[in-house]
C-alpha positions as CSV (number, residue, x, y, z in Angstrom):
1,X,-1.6,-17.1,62.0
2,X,1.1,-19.5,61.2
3,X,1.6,-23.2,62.0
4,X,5.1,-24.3,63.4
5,X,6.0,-27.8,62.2
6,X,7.9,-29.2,64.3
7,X,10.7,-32.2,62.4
8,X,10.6,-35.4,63.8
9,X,13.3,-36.7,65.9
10,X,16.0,-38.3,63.9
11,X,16.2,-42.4,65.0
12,X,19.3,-43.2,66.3
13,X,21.7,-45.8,64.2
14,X,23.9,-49.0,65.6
15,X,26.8,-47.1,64.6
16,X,25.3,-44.2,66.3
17,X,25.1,-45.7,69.9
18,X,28.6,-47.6,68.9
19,X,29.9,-43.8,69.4
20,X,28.4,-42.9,72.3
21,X,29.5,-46.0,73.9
22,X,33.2,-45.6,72.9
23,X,32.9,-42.1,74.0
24,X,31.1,-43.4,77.7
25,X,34.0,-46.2,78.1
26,X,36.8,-43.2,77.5
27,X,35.7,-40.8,80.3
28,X,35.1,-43.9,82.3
29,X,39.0,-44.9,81.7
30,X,39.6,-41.2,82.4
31,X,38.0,-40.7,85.9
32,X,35.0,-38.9,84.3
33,X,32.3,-41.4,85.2
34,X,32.2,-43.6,88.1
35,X,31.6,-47.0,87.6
36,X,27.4,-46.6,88.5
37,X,27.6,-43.8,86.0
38,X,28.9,-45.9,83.4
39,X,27.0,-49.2,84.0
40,X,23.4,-46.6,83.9
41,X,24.8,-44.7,81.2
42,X,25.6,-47.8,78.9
43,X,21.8,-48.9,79.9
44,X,20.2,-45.7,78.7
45,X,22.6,-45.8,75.2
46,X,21.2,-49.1,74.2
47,X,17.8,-48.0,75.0
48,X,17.8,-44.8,73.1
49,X,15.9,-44.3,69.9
50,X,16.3,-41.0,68.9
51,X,19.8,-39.1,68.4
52,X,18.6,-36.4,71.0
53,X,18.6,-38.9,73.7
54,X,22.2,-39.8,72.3
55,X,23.0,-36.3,73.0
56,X,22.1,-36.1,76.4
57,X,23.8,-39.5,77.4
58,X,26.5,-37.5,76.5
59,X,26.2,-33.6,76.3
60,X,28.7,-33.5,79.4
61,X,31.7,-35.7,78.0
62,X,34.8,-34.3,75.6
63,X,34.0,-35.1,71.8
64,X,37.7,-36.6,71.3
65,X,38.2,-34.2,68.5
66,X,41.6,-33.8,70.3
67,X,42.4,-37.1,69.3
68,X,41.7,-36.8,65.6
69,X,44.5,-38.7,63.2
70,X,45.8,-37.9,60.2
71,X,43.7,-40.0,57.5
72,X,46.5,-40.1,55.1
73,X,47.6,-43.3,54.1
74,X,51.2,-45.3,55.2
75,X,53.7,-45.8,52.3
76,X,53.3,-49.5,52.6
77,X,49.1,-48.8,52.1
78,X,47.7,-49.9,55.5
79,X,44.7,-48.3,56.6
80,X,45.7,-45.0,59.1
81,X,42.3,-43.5,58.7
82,X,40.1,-42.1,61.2
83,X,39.2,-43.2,64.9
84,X,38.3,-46.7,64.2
85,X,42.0,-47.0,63.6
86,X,43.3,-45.8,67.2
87,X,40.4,-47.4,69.2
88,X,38.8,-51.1,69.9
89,X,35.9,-51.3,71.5
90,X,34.0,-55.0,72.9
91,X,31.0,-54.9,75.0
92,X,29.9,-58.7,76.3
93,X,31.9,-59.6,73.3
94,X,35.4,-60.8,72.3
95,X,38.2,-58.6,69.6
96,X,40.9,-59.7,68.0
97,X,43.5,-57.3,66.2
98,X,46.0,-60.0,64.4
99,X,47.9,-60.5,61.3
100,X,49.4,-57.1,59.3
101,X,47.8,-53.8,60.5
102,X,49.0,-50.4,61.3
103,X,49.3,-49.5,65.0
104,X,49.6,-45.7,66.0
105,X,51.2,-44.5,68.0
106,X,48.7,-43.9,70.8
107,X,46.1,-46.8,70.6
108,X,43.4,-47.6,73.2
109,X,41.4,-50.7,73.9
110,X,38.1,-50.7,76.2
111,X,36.7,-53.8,76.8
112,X,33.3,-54.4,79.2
113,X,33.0,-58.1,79.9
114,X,34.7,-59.7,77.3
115,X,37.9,-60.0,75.9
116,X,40.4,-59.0,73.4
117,X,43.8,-60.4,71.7
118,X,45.9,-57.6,70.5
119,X,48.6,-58.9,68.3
120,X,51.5,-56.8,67.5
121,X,53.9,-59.4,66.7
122,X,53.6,-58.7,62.5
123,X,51.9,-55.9,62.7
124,X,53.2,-51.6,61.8
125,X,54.2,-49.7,64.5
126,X,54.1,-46.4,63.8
127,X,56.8,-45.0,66.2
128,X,59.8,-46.6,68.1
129,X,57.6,-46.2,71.7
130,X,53.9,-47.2,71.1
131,X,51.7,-46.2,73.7
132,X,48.5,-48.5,74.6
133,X,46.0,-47.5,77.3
134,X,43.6,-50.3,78.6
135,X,40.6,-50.4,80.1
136,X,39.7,-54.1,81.2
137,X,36.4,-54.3,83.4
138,X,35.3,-57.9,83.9
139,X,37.5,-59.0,81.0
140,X,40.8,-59.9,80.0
141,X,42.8,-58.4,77.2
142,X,46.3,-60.2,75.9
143,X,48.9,-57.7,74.1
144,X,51.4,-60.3,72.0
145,X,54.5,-57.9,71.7
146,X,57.2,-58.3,68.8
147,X,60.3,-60.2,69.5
148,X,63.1,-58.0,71.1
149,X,60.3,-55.6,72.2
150,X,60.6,-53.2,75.9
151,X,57.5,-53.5,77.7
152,X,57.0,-50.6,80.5
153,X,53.5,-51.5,82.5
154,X,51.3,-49.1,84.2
155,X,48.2,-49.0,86.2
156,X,45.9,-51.9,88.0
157,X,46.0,-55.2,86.9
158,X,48.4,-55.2,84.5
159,X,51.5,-57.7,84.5
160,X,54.2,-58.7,82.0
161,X,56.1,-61.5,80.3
162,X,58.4,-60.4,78.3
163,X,62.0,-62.1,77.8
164,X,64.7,-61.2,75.6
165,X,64.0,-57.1,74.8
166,X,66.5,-55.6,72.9
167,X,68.3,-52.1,72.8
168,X,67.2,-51.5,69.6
169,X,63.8,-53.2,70.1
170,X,60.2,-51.0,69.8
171,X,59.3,-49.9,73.0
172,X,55.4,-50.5,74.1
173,X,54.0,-48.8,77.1
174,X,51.0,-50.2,78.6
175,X,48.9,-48.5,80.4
176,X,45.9,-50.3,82.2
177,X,43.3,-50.4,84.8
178,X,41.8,-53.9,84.9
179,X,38.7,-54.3,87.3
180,X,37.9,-57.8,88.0
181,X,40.1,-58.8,84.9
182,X,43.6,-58.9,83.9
183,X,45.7,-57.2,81.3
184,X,48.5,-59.2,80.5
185,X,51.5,-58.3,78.1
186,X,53.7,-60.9,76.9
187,X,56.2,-62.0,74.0
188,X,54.5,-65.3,73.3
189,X,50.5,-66.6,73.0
190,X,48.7,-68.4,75.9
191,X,49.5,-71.9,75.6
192,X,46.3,-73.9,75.4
């Protein structure tokens, strides 16, 4: 007679829950989850100890392998790698994303009550026509756009400020859905 030993469940990291969260706040932004299904959802990822329970928060969702970037680097040496680089995530918290960094060309921001600066006044575009998708619930999120820059808004909540775009200016489309918040694009910082 043999014994089956069964392995332990294998504890879930930070980092780990970061994921499942960022993956949660996507189909949320995508029409996949309803807000109750999100709000429960987020409650049960915090919770969770193991990665099995991980996996059943979110066995039904799309991995975002799709959405994979090339990890090579830029000529000038700014970071392109990885996922972290095409997504910023803030739960109850505030981001910024200032000063020289590379911006793809597809980028998305989720933010669940807080708040986020998104700078692209010095920053590397990637491509002539950025494209920004925004998911704002309770929060507010600022996108500083270079000078000269064509804004084209989408969505709910989302307005613009821009003067002075250019023909031969980058063009950034935003695309948003702010619930109870604001999305706000703009050629110049908030005056305080």
């Amino acid at each position: 007679m043999s014994v089956e030993r069964t392995r332990p469940a294998v504890r879930a990291s930070d980092k780990d829950r970061d994921d499942v969260l960022v993956r949660l706040h996507t189909a949320y932004a995508e029409g996949r989850l309803t807000e109750g299904e999100l709000d429960e959802r987020i409650d049960l990822v915090l919770a969770s100890r193991t990665q099995e329970d991980l996996d059943r928060l979110s066995a039904d969702l799309p991995t975002g392998a799709a959405d994979a970037v090339d990890a090579a680097p830029s000529a000038s040496g700014l970071e392109r790698s990885g996922f972290g680089s095409r997504f910023q995530l803030a739960y109850k918290d505030h981001v910024r994303r200032v000063g020289r960094w590379f911006v793809p060309q597809r980028y998305t921001s989720v933010i669940y009550k807080g708040g986020a600066v998104l700078d692209l006044r010095t920053a590397e575009l990637e491509s002539p026509i950025t494209s920004i998708r925004v998911l704002a619930y309770k929060s507010t999120v600022e996108i500083l756009v270079p000078a000269g820059a064509r804004v084209i808004a989408g969505g709910v909540g989302v307005s613009t400020d821009v003067h002075g775009a250019t023909d031969g200016g980058p063009v950034i489309h935003v695309q948003g859905f702010a619930y109870k918040g604001r999305i706000e694009a703009k050629d110049h910082p908030a005056r305080p």
